[in-house]
KOLPAMI-923120 format. One record per residue (C-alpha): residue in one letter; x, y, z; residue number from 0. Coordinates in Angstrom, 2 decimals, decimal comma. Example, Ala and Ser with C-alpha at 12.3 -4.5 7.8 and 13.67 -1.06 7.14 Angstrom:
BEGIN
<zavo><residu>a</residu><east>12,30</east><north>-4,50</north><up>7,80</up><num>0</num></zavo>
<zavo><residu>s</residu><east>13,67</east><north>-1,06</north><up>7,14</up><num>1</num></zavo>
This chain:
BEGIN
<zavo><residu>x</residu><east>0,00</east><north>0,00</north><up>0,00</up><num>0</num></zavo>
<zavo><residu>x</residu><east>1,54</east><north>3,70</north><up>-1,25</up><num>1</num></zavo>
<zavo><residu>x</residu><east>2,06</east><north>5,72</north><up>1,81</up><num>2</num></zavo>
<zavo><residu>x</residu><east>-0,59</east><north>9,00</north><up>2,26</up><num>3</num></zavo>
<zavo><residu>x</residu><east>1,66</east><north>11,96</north><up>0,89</up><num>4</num></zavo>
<zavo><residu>x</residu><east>-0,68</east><north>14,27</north><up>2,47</up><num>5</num></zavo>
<zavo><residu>x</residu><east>0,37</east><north>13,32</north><up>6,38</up><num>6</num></zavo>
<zavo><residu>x</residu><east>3,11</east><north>14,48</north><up>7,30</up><num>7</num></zavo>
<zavo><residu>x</residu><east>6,35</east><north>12,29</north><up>8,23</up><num>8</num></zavo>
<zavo><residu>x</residu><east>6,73</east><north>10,64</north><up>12,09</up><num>9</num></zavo>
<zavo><residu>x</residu><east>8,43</east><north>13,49</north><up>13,76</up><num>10</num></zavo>
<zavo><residu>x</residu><east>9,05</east><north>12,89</north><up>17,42</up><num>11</num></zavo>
<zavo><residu>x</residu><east>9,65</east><north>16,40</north><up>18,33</up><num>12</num></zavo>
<zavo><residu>x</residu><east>6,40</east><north>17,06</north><up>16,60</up><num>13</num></zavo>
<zavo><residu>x</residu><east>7,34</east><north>20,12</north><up>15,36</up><num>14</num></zavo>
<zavo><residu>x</residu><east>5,30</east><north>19,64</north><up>12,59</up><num>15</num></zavo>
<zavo><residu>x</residu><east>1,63</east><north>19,72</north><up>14,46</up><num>16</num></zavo>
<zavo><residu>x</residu><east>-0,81</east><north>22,36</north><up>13,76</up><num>17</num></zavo>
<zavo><residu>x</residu><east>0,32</east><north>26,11</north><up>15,16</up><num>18</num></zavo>
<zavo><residu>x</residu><east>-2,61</east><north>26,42</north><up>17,26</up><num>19</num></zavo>
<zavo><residu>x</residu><east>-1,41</east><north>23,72</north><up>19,57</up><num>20</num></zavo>
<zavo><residu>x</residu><east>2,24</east><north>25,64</north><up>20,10</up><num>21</num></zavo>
<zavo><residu>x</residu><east>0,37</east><north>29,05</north><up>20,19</up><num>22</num></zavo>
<zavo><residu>x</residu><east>-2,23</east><north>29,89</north><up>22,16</up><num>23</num></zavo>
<zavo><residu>x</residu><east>-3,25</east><north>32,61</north><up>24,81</up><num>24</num></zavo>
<zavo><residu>x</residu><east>-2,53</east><north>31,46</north><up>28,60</up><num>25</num></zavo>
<zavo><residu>x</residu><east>-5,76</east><north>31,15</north><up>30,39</up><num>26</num></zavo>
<zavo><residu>x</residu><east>-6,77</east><north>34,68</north><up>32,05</up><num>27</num></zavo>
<zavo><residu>x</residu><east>-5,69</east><north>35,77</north><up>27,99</up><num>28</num></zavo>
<zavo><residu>x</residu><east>-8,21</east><north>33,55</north><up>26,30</up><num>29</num></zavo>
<zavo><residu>x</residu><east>-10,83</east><north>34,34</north><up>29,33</up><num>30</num></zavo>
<zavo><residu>x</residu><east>-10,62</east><north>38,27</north><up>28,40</up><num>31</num></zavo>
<zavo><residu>x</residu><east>-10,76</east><north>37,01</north><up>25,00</up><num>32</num></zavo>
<zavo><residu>x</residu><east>-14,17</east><north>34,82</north><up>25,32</up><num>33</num></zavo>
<zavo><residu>x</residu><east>-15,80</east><north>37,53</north><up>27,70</up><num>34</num></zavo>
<zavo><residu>x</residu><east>-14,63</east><north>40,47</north><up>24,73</up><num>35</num></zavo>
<zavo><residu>x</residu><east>-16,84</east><north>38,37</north><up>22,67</up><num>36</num></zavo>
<zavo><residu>x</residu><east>-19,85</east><north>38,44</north><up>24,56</up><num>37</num></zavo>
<zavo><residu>x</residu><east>-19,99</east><north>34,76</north><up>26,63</up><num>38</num></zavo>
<zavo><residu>x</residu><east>-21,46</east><north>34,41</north><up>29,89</up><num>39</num></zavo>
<zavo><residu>x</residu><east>-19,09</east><north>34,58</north><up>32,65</up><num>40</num></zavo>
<zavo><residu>x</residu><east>-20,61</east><north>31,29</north><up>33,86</up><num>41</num></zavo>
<zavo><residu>x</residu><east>-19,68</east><north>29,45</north><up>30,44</up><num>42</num></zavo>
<zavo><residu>x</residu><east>-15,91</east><north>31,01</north><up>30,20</up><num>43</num></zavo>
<zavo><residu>x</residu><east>-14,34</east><north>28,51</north><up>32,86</up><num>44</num></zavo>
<zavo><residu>x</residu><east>-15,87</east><north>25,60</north><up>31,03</up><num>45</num></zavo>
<zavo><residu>x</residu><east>-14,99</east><north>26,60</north><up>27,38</up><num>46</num></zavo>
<zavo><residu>x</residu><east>-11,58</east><north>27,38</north><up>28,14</up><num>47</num></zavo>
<zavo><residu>x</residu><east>-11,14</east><north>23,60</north><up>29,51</up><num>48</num></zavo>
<zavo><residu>x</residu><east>-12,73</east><north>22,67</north><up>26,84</up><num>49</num></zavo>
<zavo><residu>x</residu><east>-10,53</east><north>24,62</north><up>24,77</up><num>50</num></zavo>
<zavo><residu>x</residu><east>-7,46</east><north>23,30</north><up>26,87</up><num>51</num></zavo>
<zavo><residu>x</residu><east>-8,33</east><north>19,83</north><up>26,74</up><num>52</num></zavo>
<zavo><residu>x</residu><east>-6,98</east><north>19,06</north><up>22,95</up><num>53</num></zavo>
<zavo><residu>x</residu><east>-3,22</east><north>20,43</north><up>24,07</up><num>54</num></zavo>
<zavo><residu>x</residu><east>-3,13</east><north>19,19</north><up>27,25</up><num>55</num></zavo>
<zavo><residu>x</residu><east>-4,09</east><north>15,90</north><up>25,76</up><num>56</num></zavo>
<zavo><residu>x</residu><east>-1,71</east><north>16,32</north><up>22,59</up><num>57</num></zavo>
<zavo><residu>x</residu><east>1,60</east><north>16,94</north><up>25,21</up><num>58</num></zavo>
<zavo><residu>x</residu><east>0,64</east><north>14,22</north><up>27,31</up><num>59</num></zavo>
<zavo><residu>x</residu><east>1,11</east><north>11,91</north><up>24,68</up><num>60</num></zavo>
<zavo><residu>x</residu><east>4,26</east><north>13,70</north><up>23,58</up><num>61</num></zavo>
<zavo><residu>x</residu><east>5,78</east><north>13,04</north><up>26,63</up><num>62</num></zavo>
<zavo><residu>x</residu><east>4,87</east><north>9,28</north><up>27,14</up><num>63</num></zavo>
<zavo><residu>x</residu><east>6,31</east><north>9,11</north><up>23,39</up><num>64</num></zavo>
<zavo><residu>x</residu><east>9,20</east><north>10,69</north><up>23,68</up><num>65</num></zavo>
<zavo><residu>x</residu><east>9,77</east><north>8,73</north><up>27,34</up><num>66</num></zavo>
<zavo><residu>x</residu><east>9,35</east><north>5,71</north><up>26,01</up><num>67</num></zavo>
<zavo><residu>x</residu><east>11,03</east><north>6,05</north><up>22,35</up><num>68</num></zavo>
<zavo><residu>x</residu><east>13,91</east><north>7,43</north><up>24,44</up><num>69</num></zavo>
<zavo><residu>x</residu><east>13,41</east><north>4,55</north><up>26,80</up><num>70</num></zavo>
<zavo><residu>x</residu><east>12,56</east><north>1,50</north><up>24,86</up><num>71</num></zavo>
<zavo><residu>x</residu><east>15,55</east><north>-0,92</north><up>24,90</up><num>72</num></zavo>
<zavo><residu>x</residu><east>15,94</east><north>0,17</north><up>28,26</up><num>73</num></zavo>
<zavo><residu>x</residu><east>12,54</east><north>-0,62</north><up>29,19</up><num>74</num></zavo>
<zavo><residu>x</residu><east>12,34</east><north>-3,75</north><up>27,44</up><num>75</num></zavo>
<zavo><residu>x</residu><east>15,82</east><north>-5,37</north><up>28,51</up><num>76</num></zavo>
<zavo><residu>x</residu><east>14,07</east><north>-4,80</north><up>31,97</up><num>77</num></zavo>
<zavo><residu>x</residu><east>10,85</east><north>-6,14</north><up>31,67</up><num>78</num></zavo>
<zavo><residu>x</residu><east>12,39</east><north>-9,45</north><up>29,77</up><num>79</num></zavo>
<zavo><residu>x</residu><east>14,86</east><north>-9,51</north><up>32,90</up><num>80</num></zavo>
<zavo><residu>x</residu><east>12,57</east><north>-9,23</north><up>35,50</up><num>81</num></zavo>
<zavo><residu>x</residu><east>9,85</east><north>-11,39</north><up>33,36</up><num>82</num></zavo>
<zavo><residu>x</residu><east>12,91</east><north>-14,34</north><up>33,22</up><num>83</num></zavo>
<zavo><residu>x</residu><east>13,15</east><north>-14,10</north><up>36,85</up><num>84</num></zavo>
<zavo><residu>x</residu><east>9,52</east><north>-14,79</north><up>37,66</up><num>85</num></zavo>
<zavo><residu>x</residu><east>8,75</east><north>-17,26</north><up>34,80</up><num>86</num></zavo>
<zavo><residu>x</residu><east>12,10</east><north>-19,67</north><up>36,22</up><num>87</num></zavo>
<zavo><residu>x</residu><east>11,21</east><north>-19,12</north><up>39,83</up><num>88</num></zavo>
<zavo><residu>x</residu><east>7,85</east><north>-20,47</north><up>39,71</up><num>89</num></zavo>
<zavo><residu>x</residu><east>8,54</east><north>-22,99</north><up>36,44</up><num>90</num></zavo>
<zavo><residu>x</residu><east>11,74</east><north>-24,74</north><up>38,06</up><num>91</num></zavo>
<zavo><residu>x</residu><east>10,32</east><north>-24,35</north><up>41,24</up><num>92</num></zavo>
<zavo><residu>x</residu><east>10,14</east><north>-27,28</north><up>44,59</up><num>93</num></zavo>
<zavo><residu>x</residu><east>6,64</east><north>-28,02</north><up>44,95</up><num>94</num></zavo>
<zavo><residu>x</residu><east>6,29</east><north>-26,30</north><up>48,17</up><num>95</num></zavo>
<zavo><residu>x</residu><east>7,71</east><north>-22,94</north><up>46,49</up><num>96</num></zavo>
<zavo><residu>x</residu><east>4,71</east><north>-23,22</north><up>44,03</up><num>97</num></zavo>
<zavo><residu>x</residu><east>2,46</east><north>-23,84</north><up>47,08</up><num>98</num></zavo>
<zavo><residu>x</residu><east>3,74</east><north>-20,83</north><up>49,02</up><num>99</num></zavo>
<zavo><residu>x</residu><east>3,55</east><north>-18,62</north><up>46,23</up><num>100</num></zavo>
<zavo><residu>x</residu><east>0,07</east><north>-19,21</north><up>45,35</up><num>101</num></zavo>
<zavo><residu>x</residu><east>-0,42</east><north>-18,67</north><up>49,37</up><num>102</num></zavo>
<zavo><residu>x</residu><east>1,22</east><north>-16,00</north><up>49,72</up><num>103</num></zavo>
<zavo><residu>x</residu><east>-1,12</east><north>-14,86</north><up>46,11</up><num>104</num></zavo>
<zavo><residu>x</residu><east>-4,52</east><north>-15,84</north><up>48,16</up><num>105</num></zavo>
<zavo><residu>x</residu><east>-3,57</east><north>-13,88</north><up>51,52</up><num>106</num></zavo>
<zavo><residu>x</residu><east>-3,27</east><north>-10,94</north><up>49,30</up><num>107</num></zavo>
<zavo><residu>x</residu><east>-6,35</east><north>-11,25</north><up>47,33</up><num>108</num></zavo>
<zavo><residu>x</residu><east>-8,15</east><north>-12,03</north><up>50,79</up><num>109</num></zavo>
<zavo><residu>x</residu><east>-6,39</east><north>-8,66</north><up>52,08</up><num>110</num></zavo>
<zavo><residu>x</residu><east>-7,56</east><north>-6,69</north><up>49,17</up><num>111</num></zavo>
<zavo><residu>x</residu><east>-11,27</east><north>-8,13</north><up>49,67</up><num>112</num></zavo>
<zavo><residu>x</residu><east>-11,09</east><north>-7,27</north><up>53,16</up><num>113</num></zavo>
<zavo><residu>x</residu><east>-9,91</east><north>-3,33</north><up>52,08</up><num>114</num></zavo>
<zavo><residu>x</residu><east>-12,00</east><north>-2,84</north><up>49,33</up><num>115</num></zavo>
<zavo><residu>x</residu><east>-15,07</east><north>-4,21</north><up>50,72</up><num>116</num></zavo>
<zavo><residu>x</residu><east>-17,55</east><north>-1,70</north><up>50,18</up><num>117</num></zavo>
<zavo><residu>x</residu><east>-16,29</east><north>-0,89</north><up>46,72</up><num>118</num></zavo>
<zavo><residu>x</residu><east>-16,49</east><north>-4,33</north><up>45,42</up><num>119</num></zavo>
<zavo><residu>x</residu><east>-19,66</east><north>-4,75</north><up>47,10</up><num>120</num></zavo>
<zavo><residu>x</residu><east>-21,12</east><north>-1,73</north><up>45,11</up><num>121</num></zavo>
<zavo><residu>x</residu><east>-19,49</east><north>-2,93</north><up>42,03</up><num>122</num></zavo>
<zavo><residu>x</residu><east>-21,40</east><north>-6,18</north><up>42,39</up><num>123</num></zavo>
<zavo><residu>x</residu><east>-24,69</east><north>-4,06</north><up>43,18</up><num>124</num></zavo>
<zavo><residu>x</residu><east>-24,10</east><north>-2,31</north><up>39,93</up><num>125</num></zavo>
<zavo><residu>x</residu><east>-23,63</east><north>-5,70</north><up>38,31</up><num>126</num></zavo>
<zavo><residu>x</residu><east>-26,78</east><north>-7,46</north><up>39,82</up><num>127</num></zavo>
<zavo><residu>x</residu><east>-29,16</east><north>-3,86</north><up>38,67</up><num>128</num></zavo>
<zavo><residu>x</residu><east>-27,63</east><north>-4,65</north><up>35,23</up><num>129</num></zavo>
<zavo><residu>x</residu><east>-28,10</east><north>-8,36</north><up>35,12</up><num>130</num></zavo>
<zavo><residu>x</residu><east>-31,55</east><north>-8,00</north><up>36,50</up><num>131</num></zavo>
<zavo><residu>x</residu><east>-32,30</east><north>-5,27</north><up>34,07</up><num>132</num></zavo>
<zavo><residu>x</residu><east>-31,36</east><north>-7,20</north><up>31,48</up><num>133</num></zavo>
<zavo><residu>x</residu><east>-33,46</east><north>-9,70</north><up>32,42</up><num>134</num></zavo>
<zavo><residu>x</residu><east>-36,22</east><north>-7,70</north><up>32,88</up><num>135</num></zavo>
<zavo><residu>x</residu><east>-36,12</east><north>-6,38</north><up>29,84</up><num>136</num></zavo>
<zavo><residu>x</residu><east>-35,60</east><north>-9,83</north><up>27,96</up><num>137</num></zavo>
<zavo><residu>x</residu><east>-39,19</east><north>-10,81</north><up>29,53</up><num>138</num></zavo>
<zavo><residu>x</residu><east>-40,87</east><north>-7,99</north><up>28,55</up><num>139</num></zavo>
<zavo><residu>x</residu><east>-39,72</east><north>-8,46</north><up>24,53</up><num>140</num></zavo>
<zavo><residu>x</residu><east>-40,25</east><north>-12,19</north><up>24,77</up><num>141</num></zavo>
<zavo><residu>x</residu><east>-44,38</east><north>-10,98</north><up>26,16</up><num>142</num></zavo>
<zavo><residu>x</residu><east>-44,46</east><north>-8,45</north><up>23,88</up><num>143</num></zavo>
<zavo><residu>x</residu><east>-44,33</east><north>-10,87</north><up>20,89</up><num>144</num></zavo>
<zavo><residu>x</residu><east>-40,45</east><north>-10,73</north><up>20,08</up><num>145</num></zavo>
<zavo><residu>x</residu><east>-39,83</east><north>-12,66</north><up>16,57</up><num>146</num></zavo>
<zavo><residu>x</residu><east>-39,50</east><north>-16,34</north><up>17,28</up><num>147</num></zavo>
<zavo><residu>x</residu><east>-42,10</east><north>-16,10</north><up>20,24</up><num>148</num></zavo>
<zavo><residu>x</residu><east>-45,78</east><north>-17,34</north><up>19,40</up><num>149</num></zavo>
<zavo><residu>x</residu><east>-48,64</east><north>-14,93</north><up>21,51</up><num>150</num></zavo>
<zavo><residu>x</residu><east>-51,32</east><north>-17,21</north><up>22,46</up><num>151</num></zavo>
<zavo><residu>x</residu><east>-54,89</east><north>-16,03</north><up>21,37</up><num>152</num></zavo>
């Protein structure tokens, strides 16, 4: 497949995005700006982090690429190391090793149960409305004559 001509090249410095995203007012500058043109005062805070949102967006993403482009090998020789590590400590591993790791795995998951309780027991409230919604609304298109269903007369 022919490359686009139209995009530009990968640029990591990204000195080739739009000028608006390099260039614009600070925030008490584009708030004059937005009241000069006859908003609301009430609207300004919200359009200018709306406005905001695109660059703030855009330079995080610079600066996870450039991190990690600067970082790869780096980051990859250490991930494989440590990776190696676990994979032969459990693989090559004396029975009772395995048995104390997956211990030592269940203690924590019965820790973080015991932390988290009321979270996870509103996530599973969430769950059960949804499920039972579901439900409820499965019954009332399989009564209502759904296709496949036959209404008795």
């Amino acid at each position: 497949m022919a490359p686009d001509l139209n995009l530009p090249e990968y640029n990591p410095d990204y000195r080739d995005l739009p000028e608006y995203v390099w260039n614009r007012p600070s925030y008490d500058e584009e708030k004059r700006q937005l009241l000069a043109d006859g908003w609301e005062e009430a609207e300004v805070d919200h359009a200018v982090k709306e406005c905001n949102h695109f660059r703030e967006y855009v330079w995080r993403h610079i600066r996870n690429w450039k991190y990690y482009s600067k970082n790869f090998a780096t980051l990859r020789l250490k991930s494989q190391i440590y990776n190696e590590k676990r994979s032969h400590q459990l693989h090559n591993a004396a029975p009772n090793v395995k048995a104390a790791a997956k211990d030592r795995h269940r203690k924590s998951q019965e820790k973080y149960h015991i932390k988290n309780r009321e979270k996870l027991a509103f996530k599973e409230r969430e769950r059960r409305e949804v499920q039972y919604a579901w439900h409820v609304l499965n019954s009332e298109l399989e009564t209502e004559g759904a296709p496949g269903v036959i209404e008795e007369e």
